[in-house]
C-alpha positions as CSV (number, residue, x, y, z in Angstrom):
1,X,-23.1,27.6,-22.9
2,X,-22.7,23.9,-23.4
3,X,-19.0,22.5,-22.0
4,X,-16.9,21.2,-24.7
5,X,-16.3,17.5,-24.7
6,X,-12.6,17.8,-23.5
7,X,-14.5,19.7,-20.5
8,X,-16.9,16.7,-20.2
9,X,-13.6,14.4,-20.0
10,X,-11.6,16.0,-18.1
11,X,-11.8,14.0,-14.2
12,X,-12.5,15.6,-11.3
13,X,-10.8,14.9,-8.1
14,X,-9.9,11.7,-6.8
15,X,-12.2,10.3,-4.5
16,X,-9.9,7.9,-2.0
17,X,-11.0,4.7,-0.1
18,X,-8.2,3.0,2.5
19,X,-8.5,-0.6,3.4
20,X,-7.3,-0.3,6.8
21,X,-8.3,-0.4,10.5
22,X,-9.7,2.8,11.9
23,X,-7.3,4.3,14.5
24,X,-4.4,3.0,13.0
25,X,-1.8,5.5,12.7
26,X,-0.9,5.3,8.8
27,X,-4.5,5.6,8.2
28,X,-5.1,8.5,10.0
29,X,-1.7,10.3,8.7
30,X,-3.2,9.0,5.3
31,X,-6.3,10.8,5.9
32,X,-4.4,13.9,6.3
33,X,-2.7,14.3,3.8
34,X,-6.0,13.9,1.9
35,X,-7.4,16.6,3.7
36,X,-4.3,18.4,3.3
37,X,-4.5,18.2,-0.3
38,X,-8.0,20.0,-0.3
39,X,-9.8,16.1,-1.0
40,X,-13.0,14.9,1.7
41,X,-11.6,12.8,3.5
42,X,-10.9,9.0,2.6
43,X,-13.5,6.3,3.4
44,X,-12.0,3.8,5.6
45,X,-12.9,0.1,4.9
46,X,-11.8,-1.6,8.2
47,X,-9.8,-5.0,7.3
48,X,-12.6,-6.8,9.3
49,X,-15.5,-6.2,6.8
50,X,-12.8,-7.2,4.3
51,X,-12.2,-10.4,6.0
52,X,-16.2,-10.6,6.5
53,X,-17.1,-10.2,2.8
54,X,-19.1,-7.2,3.9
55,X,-17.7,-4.0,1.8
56,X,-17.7,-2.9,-1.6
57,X,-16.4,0.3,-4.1
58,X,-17.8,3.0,-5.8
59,X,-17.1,3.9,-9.4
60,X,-13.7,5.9,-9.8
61,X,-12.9,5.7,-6.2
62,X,-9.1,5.3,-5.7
63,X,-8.6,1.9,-3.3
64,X,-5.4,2.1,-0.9
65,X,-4.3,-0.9,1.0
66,X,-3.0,-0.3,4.1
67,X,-1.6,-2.4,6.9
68,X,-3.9,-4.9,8.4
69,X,-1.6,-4.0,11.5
70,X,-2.8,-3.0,15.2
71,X,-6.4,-4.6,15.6
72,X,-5.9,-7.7,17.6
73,X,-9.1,-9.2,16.0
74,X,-7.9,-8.7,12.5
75,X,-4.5,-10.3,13.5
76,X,-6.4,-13.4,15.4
77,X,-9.0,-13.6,11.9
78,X,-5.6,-13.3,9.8
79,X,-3.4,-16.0,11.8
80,X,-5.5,-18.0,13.6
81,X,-3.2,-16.6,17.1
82,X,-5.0,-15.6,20.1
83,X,-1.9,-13.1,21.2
84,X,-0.8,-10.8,18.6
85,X,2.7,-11.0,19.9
86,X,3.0,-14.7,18.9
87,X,6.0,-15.2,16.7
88,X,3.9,-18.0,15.1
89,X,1.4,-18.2,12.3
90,X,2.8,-16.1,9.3
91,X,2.2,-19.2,6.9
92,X,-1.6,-19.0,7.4
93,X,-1.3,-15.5,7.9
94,X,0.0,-14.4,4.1
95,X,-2.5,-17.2,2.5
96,X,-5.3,-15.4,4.3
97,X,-3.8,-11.9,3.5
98,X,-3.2,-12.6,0.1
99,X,-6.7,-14.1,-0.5
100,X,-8.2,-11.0,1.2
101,X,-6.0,-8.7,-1.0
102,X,-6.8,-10.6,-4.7
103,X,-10.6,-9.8,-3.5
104,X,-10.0,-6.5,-2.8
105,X,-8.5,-6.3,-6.6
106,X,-11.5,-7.9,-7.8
107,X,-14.4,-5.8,-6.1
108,X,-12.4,-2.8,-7.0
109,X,-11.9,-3.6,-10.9
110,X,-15.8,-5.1,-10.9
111,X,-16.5,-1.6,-9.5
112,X,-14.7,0.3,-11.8
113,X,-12.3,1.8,-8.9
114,X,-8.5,2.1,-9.2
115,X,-6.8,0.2,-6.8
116,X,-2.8,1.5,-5.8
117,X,-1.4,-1.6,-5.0
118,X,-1.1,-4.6,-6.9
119,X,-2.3,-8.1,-4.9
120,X,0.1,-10.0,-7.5
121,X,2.9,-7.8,-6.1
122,X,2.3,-7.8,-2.5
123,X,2.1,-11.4,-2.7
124,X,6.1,-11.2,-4.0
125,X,6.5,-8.6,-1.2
126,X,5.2,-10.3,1.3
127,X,7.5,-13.7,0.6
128,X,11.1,-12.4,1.4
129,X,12.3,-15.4,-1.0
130,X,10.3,-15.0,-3.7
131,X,11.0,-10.9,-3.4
132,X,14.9,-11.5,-2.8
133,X,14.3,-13.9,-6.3
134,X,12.8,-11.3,-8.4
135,X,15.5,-8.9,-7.3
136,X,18.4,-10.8,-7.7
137,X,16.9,-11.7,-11.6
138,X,16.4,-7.7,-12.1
139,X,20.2,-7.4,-11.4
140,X,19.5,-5.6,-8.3
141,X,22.7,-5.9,-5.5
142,X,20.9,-8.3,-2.9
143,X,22.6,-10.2,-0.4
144,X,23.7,-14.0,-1.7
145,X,20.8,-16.4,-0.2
146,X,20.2,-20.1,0.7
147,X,18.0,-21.5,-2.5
148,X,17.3,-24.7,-3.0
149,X,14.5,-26.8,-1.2
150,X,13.0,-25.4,2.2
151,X,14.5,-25.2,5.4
152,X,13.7,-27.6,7.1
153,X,14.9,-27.3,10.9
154,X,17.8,-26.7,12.6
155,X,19.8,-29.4,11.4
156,X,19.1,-28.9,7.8
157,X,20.1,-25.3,8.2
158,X,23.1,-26.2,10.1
159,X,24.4,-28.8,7.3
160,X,23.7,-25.8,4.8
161,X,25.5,-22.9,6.7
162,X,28.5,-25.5,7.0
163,X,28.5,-26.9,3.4
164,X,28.2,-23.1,2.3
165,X,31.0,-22.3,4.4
166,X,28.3,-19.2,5.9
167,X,29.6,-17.9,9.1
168,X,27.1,-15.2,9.8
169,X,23.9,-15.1,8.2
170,X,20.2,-13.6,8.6
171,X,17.3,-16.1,9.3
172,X,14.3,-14.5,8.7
173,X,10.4,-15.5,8.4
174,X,9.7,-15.7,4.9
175,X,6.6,-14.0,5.7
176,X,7.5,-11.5,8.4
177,X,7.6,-8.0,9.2
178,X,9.3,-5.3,11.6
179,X,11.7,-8.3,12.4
180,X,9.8,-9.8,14.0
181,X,11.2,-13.4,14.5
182,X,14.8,-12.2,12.9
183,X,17.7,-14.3,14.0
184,X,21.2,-12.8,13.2
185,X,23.4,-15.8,13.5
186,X,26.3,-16.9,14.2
187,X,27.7,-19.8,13.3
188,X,31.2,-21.2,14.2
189,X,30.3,-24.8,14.1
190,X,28.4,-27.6,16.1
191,X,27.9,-26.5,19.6
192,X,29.5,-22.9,18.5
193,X,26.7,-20.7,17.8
194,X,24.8,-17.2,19.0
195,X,21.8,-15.8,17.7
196,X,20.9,-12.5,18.2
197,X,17.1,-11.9,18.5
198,X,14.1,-10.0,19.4
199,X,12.0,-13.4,20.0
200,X,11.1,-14.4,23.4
201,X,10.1,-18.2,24.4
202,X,7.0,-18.2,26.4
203,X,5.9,-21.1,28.6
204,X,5.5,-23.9,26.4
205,X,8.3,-23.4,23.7
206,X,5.7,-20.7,22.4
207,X,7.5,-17.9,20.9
208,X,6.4,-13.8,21.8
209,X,8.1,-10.8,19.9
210,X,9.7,-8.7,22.6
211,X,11.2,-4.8,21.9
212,X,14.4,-6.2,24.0
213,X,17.2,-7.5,21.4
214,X,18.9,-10.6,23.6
215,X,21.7,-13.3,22.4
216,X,20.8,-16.4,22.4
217,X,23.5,-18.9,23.0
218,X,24.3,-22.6,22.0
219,X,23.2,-24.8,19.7
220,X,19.9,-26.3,21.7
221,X,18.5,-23.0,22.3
222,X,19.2,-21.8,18.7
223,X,17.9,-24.7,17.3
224,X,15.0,-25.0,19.3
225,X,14.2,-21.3,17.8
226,X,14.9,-22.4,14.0
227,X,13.0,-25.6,14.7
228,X,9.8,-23.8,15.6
229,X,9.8,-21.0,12.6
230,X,10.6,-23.4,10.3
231,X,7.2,-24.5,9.2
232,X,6.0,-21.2,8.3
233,X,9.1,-20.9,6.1
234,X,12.5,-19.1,6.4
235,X,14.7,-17.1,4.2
236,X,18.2,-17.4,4.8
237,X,20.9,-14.4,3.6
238,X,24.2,-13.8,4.3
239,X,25.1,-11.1,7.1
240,X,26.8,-8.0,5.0
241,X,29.2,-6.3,7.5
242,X,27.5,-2.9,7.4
243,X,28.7,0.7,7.5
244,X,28.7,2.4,10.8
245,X,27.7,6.0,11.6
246,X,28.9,7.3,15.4
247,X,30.1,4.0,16.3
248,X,26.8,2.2,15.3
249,X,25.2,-0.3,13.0
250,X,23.6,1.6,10.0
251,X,21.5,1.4,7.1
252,X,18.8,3.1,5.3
253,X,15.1,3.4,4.3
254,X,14.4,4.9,1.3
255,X,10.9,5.0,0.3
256,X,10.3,5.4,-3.5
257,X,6.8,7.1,-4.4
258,X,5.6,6.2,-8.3
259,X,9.3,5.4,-9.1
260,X,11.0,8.2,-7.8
261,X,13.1,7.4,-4.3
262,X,11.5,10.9,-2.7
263,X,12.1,10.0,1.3
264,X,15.1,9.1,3.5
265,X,16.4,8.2,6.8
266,X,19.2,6.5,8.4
267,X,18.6,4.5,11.4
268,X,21.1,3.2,13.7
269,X,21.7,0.9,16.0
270,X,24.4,-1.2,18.5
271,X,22.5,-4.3,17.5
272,X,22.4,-5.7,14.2
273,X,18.3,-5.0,13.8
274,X,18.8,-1.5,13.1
275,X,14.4,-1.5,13.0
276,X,13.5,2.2,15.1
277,X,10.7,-0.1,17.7
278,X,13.7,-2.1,18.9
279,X,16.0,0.6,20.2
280,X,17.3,2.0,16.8
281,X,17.5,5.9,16.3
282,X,17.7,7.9,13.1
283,X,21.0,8.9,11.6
284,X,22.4,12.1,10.5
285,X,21.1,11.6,6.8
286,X,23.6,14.3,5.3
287,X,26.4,12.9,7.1
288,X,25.6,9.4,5.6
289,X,25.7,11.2,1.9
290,X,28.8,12.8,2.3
291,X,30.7,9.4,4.0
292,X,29.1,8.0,0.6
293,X,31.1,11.0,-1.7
294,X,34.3,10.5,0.5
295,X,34.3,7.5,-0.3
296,X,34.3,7.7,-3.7
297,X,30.6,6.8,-4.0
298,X,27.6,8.6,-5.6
299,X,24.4,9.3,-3.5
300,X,22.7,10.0,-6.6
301,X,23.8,5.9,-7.2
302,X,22.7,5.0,-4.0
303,X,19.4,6.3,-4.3
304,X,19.2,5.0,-7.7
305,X,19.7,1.0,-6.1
306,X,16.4,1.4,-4.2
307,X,14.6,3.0,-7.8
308,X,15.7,-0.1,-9.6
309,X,14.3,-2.7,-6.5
310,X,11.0,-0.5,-6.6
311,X,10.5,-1.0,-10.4
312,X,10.4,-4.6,-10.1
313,X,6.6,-3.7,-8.7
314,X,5.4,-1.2,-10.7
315,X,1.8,-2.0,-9.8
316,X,2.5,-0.8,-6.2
317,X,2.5,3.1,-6.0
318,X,4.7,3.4,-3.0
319,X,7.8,0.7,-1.3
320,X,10.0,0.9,1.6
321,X,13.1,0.3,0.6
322,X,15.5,-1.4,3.2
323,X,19.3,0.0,1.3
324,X,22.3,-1.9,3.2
325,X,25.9,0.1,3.1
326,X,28.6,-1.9,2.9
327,X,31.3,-0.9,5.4
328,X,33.0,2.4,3.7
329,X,29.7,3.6,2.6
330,X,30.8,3.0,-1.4
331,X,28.4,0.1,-2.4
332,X,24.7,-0.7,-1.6
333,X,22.9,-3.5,-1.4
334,X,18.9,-4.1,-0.9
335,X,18.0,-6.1,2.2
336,X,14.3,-6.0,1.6
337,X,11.6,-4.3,-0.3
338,X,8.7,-3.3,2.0
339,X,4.9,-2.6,1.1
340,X,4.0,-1.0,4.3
341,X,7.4,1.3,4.9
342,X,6.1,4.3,4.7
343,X,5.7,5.0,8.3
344,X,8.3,8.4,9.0
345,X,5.9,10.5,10.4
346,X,7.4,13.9,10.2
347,X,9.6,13.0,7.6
348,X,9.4,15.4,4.2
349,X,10.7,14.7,1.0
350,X,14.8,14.7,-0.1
351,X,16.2,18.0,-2.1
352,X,15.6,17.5,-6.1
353,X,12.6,14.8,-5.7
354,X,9.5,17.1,-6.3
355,X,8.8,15.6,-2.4
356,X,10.2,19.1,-0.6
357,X,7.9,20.1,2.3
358,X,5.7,16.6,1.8
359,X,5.8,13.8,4.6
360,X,5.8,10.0,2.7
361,X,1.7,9.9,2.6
362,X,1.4,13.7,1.0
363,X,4.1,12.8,-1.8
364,X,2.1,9.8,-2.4
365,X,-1.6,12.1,-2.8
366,X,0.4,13.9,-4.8
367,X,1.1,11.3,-7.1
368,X,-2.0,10.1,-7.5
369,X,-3.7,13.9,-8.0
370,X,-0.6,14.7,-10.4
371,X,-0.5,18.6,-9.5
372,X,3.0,19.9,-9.3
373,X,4.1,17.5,-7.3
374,X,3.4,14.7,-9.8
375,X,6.1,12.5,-9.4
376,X,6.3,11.0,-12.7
377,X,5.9,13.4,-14.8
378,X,8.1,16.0,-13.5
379,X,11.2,14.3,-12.8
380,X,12.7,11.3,-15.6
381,X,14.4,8.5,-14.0
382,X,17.4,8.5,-12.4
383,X,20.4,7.2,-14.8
384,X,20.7,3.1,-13.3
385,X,24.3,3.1,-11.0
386,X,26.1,-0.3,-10.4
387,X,26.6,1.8,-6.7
């Protein structure tokens, strides 16, 4: 008996490629959960033959990028840096990641794959201005930044913190991750000033990420920092006094999966980089959502803040979602929108999300497969919250 032609349609299972580097720990959870799903397992095409112009796609294979993290080669082809822990370099880094990324795009779509994550986006992502700009325009809560012209140094930022009359404020690399580079600062005036940072100077003025936050005091040493991140460009925020949970610093990552926030964790910390590599720990999560209800706040609404910052990339299947509590735990606001924050490993998905039982990179498969744990089609949009 000859199929019908809704039988000759109808797809059969994805077929996944991962632009990543073998070993690294997201892409071998993200293999997993391919396997998990019943799927062979993904083809890995390591960032190197990316960067090499050796690689290709195979009709209706279903692309991934994935961090081009944790292969010092990659990192020294990407930045130009012989040591990967050099603070340095994220200018040329994100015009060479964001070249590679466009030609992903472009051998996928010439190949007739289907690629998850949209190089137009992670461009956006990937500039902590341009994303805190396309948030701010979306009506998304976001704390008030520095616009205007570059910074250009120490001095220029000084002039602007005074003229602003900004205290306390966040100095981050526009084009950083994991915090690396991160200056919470503290400004009282000339000669008054503390920075708390994970960067370390190296002989030479050369700057080295560390996993020990230190202050950093005085207006030389401070500046000497700003002065030397400066050309790869800075984004400048104002510090939001945070809620605290157990006497720490806290905040949330909420990953969002196809539009629906489906994982959560709280991390804490005594420092104001709450990031887990630097000596944070995760929160009680239920205790954070009833502080929010005691307070007269709606964890439905919270969760709803970092839907509304993931739909301003709808192109990208899955965000990390950094969602800042204001002290009281009533009102949110979204310190930054992450391409590559999915890493909870062990995590599973929030009560009501379609998520239960799956870490991050399962929910995601089952996105993309659209059993019953299709994301999109099983659950409508949260209401939007002003939360």
């Amino acid at each position: 008996m000859s199929p019908s032609p809704s039988d000759r349609a109808r797809p059969g299972p994805p077929r996944f490629a991962v632009v990543g580097n073998p070993g690294n720990r997201r892409v071998s959870l993200f293999a997993e959960a391919v396997r998990g799903a019943g799927l062979p397992a993904p083809r890995v095409v390591p960032w190197r033959e990316v960067l090499d112009g050796r690689y290709g796609f195979a009709p209706g294979e279903v692309v991934r990028l994935d961090s081009p993290g944790e292969d010092a080669e990659v990192d020294r082809l990407l930045r130009g840096a012989d040591d990967p822990a050099r603070v340095e370099g994220t200018a040329v880094w994100y015009r060479r990641f964001t070249r590679a990324a466009a030609g992903v795009a472009a051998a996928a779509r010439g190949a007739g794959a289907r690629l998850l994550d949209d190089p137009a986006e992670l461009a956006v992502l990937f500039d902590k201005r341009r994303c805190h700009a396309v948030l701010e325009a979306a009506g998304v809560p976001v704390p008030g930044a520095l616009g205007g012209a570059p910074v250009s140094g120490w001095q220029d930022l000084a002039g602007r913190l005074r003229e602003r009359r900004l205290r306390r404020a966040f100095v981050k690399p526009a084009h950083g991750s994991s915090a690396s580079g991160v200056m919470a600062l503290e400004y009282a005036g000339p000669g008054r000033v503390v920075a708390t940072t994970s960067v370390e100077t190296g002989p030479g003025g050369a700057l080295f990420n560390s996993l020990r936050v230190r202050r950093v005091e005085g207006e030389e040493r401070v500046g000497a920092l700003v002065d030397a991140l400066a050309p790869d460009g800075l984004h400048v925020e104002r510090w939001l006094p945070k809620a605290s949970q157990d006497g720490r610093r806290a905040d949330l990552r909420v990953v969002v999966v196809a539009g629906r926030a489906t994982h959560a964790v709280v991390r804490t910390s005594r420092h104001p980089m709450t990031n887990l590599h630097l000596g944070g720990a995760r929160g009680d999560l239920d205790a954070a959502r009833r502080a929010v209800e005691a307070a007269g706040g709606s964890w439905a609404g919270a969760l709803a803040v970092a839907e509304r910052a993931a739909a301003c990339f709808p192109g990208t299947l899955c965000v990390g979602v950094d969602l800042l509590p204001a002290t009281g735990w009533r009102r949110f606001a979204v310190g930054e929108v992450n391409a590559f924050g999915d890493l909870l490993p062990r995590l599973t998905g929030l009560p009501g999300s379609g998520a239960e039982g799956l870490d991050t990179y399962a929910a995601q498969v089952a996105a993309v497969i659209g059993k019953e744990h299709h994301l999109c089609s099983t659950h409508p949009p949260r209401a939007r919250s002003r939360a």
